[in-house]
NUTILO-321166 format. One record per residue (C-alpha): residue number from 0; y negated, x, z. Coordinates in nm, 3 decimals. Layout:
N
{NUM,{Y,X,Z}},
...
This chain:
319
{0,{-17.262,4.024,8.950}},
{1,{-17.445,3.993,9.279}},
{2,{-17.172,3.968,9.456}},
{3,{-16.974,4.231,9.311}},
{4,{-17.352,4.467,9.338}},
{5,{-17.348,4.399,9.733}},
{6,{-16.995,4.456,9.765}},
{7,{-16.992,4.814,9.648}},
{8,{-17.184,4.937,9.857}},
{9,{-17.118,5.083,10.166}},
{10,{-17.150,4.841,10.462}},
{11,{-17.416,5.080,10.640}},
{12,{-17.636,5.081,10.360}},
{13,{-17.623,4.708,10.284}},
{14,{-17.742,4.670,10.640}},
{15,{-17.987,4.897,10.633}},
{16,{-18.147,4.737,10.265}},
{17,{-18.076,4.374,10.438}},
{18,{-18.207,4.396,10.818}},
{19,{-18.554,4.368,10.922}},
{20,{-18.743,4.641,11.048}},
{21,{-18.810,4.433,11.373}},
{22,{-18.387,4.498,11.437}},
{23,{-18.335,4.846,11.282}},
{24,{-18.656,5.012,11.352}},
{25,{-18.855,5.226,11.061}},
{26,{-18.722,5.487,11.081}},
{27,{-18.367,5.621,10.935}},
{28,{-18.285,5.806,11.302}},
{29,{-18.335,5.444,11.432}},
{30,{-18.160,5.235,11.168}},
{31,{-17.853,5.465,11.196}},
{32,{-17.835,5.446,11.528}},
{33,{-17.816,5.040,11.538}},
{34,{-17.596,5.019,11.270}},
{35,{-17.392,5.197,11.443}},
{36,{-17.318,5.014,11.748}},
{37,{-17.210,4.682,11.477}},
{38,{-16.971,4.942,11.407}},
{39,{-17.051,5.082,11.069}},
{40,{-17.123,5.433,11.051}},
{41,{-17.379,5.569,10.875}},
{42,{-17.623,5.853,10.925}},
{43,{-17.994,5.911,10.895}},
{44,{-17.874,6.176,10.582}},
{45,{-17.684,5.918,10.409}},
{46,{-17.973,5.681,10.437}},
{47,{-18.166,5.933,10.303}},
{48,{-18.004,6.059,10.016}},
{49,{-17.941,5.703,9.885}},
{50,{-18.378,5.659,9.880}},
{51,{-18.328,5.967,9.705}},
{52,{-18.073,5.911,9.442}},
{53,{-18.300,5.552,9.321}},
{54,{-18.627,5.716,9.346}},
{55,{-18.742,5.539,9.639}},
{56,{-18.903,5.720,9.973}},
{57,{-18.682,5.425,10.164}},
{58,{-18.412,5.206,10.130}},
{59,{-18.466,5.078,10.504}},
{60,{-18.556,4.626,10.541}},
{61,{-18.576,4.604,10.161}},
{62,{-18.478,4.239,10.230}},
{63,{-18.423,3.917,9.941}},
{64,{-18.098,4.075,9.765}},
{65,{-18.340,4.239,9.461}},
{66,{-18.323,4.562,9.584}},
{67,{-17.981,4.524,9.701}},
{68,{-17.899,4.407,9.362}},
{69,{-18.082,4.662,9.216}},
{70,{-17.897,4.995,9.404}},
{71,{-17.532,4.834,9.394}},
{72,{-17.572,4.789,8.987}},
{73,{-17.689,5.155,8.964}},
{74,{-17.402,5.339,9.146}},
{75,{-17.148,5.135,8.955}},
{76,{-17.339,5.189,8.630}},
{77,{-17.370,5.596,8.728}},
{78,{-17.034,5.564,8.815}},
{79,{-16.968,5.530,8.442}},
{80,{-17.226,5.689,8.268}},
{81,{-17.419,5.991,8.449}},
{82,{-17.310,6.012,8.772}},
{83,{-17.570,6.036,9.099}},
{84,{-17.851,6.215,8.854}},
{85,{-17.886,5.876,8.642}},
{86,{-17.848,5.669,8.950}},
{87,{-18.253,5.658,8.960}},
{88,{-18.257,5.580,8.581}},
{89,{-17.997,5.284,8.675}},
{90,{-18.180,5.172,8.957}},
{91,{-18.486,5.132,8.805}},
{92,{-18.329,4.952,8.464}},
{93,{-18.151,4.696,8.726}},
{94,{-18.555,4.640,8.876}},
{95,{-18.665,4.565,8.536}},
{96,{-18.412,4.364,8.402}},
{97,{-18.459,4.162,8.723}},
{98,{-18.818,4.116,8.709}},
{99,{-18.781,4.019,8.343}},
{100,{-18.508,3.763,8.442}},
{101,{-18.791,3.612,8.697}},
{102,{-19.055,3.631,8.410}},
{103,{-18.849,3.453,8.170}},
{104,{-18.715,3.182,8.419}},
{105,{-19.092,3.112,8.523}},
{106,{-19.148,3.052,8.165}},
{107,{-18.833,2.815,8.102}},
{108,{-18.909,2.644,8.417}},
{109,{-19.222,2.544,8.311}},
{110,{-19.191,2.454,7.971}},
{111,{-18.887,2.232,8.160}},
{112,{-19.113,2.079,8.396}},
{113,{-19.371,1.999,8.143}},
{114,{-19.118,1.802,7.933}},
{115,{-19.012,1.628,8.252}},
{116,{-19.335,1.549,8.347}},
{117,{-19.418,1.393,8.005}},
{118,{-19.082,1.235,8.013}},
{119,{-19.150,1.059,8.366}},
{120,{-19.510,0.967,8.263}},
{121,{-19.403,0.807,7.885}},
{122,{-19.197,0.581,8.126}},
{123,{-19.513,0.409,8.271}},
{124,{-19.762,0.515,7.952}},
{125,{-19.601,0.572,7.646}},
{126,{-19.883,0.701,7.499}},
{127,{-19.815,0.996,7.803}},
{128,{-19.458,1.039,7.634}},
{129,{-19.573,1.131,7.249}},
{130,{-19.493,1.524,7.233}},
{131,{-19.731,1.484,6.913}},
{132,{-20.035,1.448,7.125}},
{133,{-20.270,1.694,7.236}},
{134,{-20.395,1.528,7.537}},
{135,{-20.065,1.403,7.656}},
{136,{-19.912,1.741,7.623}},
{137,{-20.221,1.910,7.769}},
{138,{-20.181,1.713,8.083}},
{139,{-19.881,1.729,8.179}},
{140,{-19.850,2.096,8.137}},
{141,{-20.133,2.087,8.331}},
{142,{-19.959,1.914,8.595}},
{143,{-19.709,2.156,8.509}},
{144,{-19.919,2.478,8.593}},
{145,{-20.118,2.387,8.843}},
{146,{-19.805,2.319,9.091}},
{147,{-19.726,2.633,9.004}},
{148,{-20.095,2.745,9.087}},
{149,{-20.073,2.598,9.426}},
{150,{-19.764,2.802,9.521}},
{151,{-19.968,3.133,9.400}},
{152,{-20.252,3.038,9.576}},
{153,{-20.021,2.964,9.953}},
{154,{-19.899,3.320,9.874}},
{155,{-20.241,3.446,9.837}},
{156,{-20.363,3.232,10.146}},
{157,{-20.055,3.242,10.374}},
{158,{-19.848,3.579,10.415}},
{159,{-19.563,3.290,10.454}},
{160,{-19.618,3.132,10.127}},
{161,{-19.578,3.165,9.787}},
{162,{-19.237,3.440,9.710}},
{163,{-19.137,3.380,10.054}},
{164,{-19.115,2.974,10.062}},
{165,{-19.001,2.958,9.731}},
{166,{-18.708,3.204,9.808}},
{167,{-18.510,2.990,9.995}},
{168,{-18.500,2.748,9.737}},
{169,{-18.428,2.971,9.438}},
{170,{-18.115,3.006,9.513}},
{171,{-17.983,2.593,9.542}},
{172,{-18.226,2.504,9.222}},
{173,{-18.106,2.743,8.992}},
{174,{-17.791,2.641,9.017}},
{175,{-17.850,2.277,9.057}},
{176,{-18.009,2.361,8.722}},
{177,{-17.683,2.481,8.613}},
{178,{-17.459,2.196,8.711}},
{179,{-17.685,1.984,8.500}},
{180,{-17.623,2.148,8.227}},
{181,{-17.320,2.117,8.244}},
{182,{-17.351,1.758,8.324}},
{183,{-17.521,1.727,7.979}},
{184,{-17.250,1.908,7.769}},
{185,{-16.994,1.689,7.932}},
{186,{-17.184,1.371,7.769}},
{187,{-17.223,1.547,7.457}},
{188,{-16.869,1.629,7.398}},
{189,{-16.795,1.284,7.506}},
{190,{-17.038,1.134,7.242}},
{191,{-16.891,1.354,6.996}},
{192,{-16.585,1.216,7.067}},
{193,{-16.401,1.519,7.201}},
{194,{-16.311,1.401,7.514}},
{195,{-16.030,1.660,7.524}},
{196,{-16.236,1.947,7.578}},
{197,{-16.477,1.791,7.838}},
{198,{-16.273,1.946,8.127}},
{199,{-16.389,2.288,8.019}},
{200,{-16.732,2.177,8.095}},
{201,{-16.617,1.932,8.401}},
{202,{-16.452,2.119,8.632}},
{203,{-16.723,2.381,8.668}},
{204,{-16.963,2.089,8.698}},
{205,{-16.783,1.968,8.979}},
{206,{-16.738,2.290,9.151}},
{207,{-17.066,2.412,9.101}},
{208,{-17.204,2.063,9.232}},
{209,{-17.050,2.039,9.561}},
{210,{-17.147,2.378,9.652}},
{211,{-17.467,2.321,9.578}},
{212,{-17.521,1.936,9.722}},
{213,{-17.349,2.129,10.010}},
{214,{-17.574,2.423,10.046}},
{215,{-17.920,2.184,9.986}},
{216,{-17.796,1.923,10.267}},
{217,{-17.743,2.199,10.536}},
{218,{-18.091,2.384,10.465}},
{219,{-18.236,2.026,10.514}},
{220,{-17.998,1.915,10.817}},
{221,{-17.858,2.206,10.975}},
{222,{-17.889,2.212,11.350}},
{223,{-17.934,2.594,11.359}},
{224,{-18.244,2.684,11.304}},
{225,{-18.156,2.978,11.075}},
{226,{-18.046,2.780,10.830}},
{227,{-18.189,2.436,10.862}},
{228,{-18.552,2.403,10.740}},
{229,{-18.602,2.079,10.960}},
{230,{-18.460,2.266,11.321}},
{231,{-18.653,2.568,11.187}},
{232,{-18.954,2.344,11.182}},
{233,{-18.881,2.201,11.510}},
{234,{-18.820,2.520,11.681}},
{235,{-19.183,2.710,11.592}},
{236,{-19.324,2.301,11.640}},
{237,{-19.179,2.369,12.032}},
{238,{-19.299,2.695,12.047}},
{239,{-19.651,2.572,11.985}},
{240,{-19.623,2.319,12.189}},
{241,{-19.596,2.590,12.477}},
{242,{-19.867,2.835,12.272}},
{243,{-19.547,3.078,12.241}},
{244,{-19.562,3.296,11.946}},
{245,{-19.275,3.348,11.745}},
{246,{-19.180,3.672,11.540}},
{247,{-19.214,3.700,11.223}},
{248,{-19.519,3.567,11.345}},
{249,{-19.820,3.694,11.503}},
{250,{-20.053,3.390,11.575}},
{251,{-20.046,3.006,11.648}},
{252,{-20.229,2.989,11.338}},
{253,{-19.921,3.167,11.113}},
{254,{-19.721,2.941,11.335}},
{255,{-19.885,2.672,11.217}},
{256,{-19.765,2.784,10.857}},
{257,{-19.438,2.857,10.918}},
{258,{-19.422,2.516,11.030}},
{259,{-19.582,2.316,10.726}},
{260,{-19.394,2.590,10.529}},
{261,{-19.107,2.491,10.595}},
{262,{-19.153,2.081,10.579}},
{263,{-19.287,2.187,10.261}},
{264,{-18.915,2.349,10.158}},
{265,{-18.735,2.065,10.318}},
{266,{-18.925,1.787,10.078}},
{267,{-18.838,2.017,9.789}},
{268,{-18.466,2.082,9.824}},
{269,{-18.444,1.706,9.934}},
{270,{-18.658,1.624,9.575}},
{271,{-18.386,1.870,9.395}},
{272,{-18.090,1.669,9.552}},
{273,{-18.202,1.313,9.450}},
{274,{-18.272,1.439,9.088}},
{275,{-17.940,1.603,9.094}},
{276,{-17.768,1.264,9.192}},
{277,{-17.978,1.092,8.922}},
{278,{-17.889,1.272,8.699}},
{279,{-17.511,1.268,8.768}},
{280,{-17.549,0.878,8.763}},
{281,{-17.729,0.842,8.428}},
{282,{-17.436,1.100,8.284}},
{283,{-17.185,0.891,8.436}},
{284,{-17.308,0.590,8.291}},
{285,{-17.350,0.773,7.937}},
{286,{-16.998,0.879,7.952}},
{287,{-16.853,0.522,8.045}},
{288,{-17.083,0.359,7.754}},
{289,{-16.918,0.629,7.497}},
{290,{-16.588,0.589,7.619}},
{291,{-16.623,0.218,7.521}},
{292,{-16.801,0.279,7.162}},
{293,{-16.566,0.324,6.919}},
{294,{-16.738,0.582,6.708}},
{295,{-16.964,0.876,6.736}},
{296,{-17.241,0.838,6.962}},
{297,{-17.433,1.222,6.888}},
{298,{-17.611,1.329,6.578}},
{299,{-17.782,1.609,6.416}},
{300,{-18.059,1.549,6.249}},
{301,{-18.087,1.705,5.907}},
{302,{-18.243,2.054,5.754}},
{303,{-18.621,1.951,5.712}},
{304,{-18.813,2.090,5.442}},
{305,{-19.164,2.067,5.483}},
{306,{-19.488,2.034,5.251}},
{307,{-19.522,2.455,5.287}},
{308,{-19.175,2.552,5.164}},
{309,{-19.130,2.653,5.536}},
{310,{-18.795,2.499,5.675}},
{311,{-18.698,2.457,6.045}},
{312,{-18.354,2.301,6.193}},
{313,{-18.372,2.050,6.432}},
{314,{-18.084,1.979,6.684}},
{315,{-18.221,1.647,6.816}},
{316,{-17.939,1.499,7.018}},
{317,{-18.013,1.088,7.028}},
{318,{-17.821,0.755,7.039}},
């Protein structure tokens, strides 16, 4: 849908949503006139009445694909329904239903990470590991929110932080996220003993997983320094070195940030990788150990009917 959002657009205007003020100016006179000489032609009017068909005063350096989302879902939704005098209404439904998507994946993601953390911790403690305990389940989501905390707090404290270091990981953990889901319905079909339909979950697994091992390896490793968080590192670490100030910053002490920003990102996507592989190891090894039991390896537990009439289904997936 992204994709398709930035693609029907016209090129002018994606550059002008997607280029820093620093290249294009502030101005729609001056972002015209460098998009221009890349050879897309666009004028300050057209740049103009676009801000004005979404409601906006500008469209000019709204950069991290939101807003670009947001204005290429609302001219092919007023394409259908409206034309240009809904393509504000659009625009503005497209900005809600992304912030909701962010509010809702902050809430699975933690939820996630506080299983995982009890998980991991009823490995060394299994009194840590009982989801019936208050204290165990209090600390780990604890542990839970307050990594979250610290990222809101570097965004607070650092103009480099929070949004915009977590940004360039979004992207390779959500669908890392994906792939191991995936992952899990392949052993589950296995277990079920319908190996014959685990390619429908396989293939995409596979697909989705090298472009994603592929993607997290060169924002570690890359030698360019746009893309690798390492030579990114390197490159302000150089700069400081001399007591050179880079843009987008505008002291040694931002440089300074940039820097442990983006070690910071670098020991995160490298974290996402290994659990990635783990996990593809453990499913591996589930598969191969269900392949070689002759029966059914994945139950449902039963309806439940508790003491208060009230009755809840549990889908408990176990050996």
């Amino acid at each position: 849908m992204a994709l398709i959002a930035a693609c029907v657009l016209e090129p002018g205007v994606y550059f002008a949503l997607n280029s820093p003020a620093s290249v294009i100016g502030k101005t729609v006179e001056e972002a015209s006139q460098v998009i221009n000489t890349w050879g897309f032609l666009i004028t300050p009017e057209m740049l103009s009445q676009m801000a004005s068909d979404v409601g906006e005063t500008s469209i000019l350096s709204r950069t991290g694909g939101a807003p670009t989302f947001a204005v290429g879902m609302a001219k092919i939704l007023a394409d259908m329904i409206g034309g240009s005098s809904m393509m504000a209404f659009w625009y503005h439904f497209a900005i809600l239903f992304e912030a909701l998507f962010i509010l809702t994946t902050l809430d699975a993601g933690t939820r996630v990470c506080r299983f995982l953390i009890q998980d991991l911790l009823g490995t060394a403690v299994p009194a840590l590991g009982n989801t019936r305990s208050w204290f165990a389940n209090i600390l780990a989501t604890g542990l839970a929110v307050t990594a979250w905390g610290w990222f809101l707090y570097q965004g607070v404290t650092d103009i480099f932080g929070g949004i915009n270091s977590l940004w360039a990981l979004f992207g390779i953990a959500n669908q890392m996220l994906a792939g191991m889901a995936l992952m899990l319905i392949v052993v589950i079909l296995v277990r079920m003993k319908k190996t014959r339909y685990a390619w429908v979950a396989a293939v995409p697994a596979v697909w989705i997983l090298l472009v994603t091992m592929t993607a997290g390896w060169q924002k570690i490793f890359s030698a360019d320094a746009k893309i690798g968080f390492l030579a990114h590192a390197q490159k302000f670490s150089a700069a400081l070195q001399r007591e050179e100030i880079l843009a987008p910053a505008k002291t040694l002490q931002q440089m300074q940030q940039v820097v442990f920003n983006d070690y910071v990102d670098a020991v995160m996507a490298g974290l996402f990788i290994a659990v990635v592989i783990s996990m593809f190891f453990f499913a591996l090894r589930a598969v191969v150990q269900a392949l070689r039991h002759p029966a059914v390896t994945a139950n449902e537990s039963m309806v439940v009917w508790r003491a208060d009439h009230a009755w809840r289904e549990e889908a408990i997936w176990h050996e």
